[in-house]
C-alpha positions as CSV (number, residue, x, y, z in Angstrom):
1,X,-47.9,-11.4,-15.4
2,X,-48.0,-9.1,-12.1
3,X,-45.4,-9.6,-9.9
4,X,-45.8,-10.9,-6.0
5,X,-46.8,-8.1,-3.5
6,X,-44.5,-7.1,-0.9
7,X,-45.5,-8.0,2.7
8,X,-45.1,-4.7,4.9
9,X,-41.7,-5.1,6.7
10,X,-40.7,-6.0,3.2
11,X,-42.1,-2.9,2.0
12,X,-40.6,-0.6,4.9
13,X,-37.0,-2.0,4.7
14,X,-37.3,-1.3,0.6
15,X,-38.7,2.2,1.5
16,X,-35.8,2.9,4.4
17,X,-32.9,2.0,1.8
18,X,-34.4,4.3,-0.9
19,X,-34.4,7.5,1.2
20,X,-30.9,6.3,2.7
21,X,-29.9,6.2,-0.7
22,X,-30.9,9.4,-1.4
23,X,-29.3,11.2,1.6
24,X,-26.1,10.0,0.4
25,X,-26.9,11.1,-3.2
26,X,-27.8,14.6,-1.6
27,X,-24.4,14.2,1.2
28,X,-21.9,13.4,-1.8
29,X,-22.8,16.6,-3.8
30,X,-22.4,19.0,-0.1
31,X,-18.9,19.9,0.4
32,X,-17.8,20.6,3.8
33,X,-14.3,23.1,3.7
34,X,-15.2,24.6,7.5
35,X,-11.6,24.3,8.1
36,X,-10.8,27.2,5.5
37,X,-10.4,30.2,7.6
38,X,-10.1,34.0,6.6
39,X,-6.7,36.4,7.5
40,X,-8.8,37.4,11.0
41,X,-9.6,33.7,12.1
42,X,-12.8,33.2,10.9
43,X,-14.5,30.1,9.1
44,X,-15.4,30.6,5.9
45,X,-16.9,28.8,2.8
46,X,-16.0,30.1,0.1
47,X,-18.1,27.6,-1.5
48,X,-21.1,29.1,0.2
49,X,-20.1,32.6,0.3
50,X,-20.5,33.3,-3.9
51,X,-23.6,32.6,-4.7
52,X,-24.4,33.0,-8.4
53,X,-21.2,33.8,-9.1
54,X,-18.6,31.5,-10.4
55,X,-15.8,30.9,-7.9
56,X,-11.8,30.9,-8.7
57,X,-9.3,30.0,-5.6
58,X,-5.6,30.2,-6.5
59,X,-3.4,28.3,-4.2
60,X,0.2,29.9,-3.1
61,X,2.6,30.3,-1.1
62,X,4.7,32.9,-0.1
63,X,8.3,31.6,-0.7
64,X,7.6,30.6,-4.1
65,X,8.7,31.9,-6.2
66,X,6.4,30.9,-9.8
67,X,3.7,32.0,-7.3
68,X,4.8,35.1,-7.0
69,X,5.5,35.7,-10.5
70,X,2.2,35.2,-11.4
71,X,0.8,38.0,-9.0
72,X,0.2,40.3,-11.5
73,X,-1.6,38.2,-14.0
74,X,-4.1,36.6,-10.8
75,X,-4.4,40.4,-10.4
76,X,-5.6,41.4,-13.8
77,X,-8.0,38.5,-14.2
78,X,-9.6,39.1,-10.8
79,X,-10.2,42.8,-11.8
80,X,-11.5,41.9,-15.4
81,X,-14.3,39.6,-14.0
82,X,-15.1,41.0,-10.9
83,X,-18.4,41.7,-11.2
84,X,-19.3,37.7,-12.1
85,X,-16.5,36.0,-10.4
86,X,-15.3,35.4,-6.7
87,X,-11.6,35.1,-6.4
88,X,-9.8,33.8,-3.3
89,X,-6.1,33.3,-2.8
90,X,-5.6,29.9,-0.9
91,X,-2.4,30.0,1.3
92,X,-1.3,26.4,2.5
93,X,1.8,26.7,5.1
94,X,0.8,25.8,8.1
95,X,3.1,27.9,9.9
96,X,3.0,31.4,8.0
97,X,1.6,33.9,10.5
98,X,-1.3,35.6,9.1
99,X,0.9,38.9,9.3
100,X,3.4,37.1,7.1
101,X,0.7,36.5,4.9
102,X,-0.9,40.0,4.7
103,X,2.5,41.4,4.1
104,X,2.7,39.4,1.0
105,X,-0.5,40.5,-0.3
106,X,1.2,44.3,0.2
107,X,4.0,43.7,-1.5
108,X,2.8,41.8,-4.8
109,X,0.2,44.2,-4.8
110,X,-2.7,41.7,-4.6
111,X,-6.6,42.8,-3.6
112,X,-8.0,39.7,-3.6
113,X,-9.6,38.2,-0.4
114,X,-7.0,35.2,1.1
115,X,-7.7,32.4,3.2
116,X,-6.0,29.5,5.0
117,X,-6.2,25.9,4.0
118,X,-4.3,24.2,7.0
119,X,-5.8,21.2,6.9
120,X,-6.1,20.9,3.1
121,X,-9.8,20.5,2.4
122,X,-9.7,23.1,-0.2
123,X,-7.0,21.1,-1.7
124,X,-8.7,18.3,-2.1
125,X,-11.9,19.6,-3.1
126,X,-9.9,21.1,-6.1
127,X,-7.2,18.3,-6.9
128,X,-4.2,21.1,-6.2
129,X,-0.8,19.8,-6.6
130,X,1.4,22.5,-6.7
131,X,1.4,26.5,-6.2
132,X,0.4,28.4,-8.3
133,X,-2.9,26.2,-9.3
134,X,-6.0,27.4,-9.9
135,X,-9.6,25.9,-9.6
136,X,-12.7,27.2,-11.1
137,X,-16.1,25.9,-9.7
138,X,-19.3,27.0,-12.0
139,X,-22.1,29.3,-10.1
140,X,-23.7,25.7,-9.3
141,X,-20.6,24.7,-7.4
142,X,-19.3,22.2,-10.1
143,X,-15.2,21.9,-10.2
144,X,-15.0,22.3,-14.1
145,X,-11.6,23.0,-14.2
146,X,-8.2,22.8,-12.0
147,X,-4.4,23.0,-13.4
148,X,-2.4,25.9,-14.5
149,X,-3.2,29.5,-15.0
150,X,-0.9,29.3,-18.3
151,X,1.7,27.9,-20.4
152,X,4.3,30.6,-19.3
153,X,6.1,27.8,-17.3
154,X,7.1,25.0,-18.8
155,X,9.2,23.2,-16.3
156,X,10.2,25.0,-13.1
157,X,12.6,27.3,-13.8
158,X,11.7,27.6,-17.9
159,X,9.6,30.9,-18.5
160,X,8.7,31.8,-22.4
161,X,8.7,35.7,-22.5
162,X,4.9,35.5,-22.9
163,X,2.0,32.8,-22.3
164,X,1.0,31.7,-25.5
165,X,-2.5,29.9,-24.1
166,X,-4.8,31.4,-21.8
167,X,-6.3,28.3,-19.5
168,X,-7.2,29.8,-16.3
169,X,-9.1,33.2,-18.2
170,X,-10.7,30.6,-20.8
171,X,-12.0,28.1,-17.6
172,X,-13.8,31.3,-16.3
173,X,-15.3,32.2,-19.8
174,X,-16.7,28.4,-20.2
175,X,-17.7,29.1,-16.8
176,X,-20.2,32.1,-17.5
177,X,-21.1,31.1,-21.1
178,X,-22.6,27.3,-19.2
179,X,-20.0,25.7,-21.4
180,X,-18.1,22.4,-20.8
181,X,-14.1,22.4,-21.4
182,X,-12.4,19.6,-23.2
183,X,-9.3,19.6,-20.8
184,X,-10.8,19.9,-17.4
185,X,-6.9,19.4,-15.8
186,X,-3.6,21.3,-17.2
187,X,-0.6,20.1,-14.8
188,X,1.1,23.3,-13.5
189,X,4.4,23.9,-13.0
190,X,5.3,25.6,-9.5
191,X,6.0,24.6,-5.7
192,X,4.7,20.8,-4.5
193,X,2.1,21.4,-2.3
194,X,3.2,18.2,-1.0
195,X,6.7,20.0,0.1
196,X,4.9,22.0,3.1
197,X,5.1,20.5,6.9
């Protein structure tokens, strides 16, 4: 049984909500994060800025303190996969002066490009909830993991003497092998982002 033939306008309306349909399915997988800046004022993506590489952004803050505990380890990491992962350090206050900032970086010894997230975006894009939380985004821009960068915290204020699990470094490995990772999310323990002005 063949079904009835659609009359033109018919036809045109069907055709015009099909290729709407798709510019939404294209829209929904762009991210827009213009609002990230660098240390100097400038926009940047750091979505857009890594291409082929997989991308890591650590969110901190400079008065906290599990933040800075962890500089060393967000150090190491950065250095052992430079050469196939983008780091970025994701400061959130909205009043920290970008001197403030780089004089941070100097004295926890950290390397690693930062930017500004005043207005959040990279938060959301990444789920962030507290500093220090990192997100990993796979070389095709996928968010396959956000949460802690280990267990050495278990509530705020309750350090082991070592990390006994390795989630941030693993995320990164899944990352580069094309794997998928049974826990996506790992709550970390740290500053509320939700604390800042």
């Amino acid at each position: 049984m063949r079904g009835t033939p659609l009359n033109p306008p018919a036809l045109s309306f069907f055709i015009c909500i099909s290729v709407l349909l798709s510019c939404l399915a294209w829209a929904s997988t762009q991210r827009d994060v213009q609002g990230a800046v660098d240390l100097d004022g400038k926009a940047v993506d750091p979505l857009k800025s890594a291409r082929g590489k997989v991308l890591v952004l650590i969110f901190v803050r400079t008065d906290c303190p599990v933040s800075n505990r962890y500089a060393p380890t967000i150090q190491q990491l950065s250095a052992k996969y430079s050469r196939t992962t983008a780091f970025w350090l994701v400061y959130l206050s909205k009043t920290d002066s970008t001197e403030a900032i780089r004089k941070h970086d100097r004295e926890f010894g950290y390397d690693i490009p930062a930017l500004r997230d005043p207005q959040r975006l990279l938060v959301k894009l990444s789920g962030a909830k507290v500093t220090p939380e990192a997100a990993v985004f796979d070389a095709q821009r996928h968010l396959i993991y956000h949460g802690r960068i280990d267990n050495l915290y278990e509530d705020f204020g309750h350090a082991r003497k070592t990390a006994t699990t390795h989630e941030l470094d693993d995320a990164i490995q899944a990352a580069l092998d094309g794997r998928i990772l049974v826990a996506v999310e790992k709550p970390a323990v740290g500053c509320y982002i939700s604390d800042l002005e």
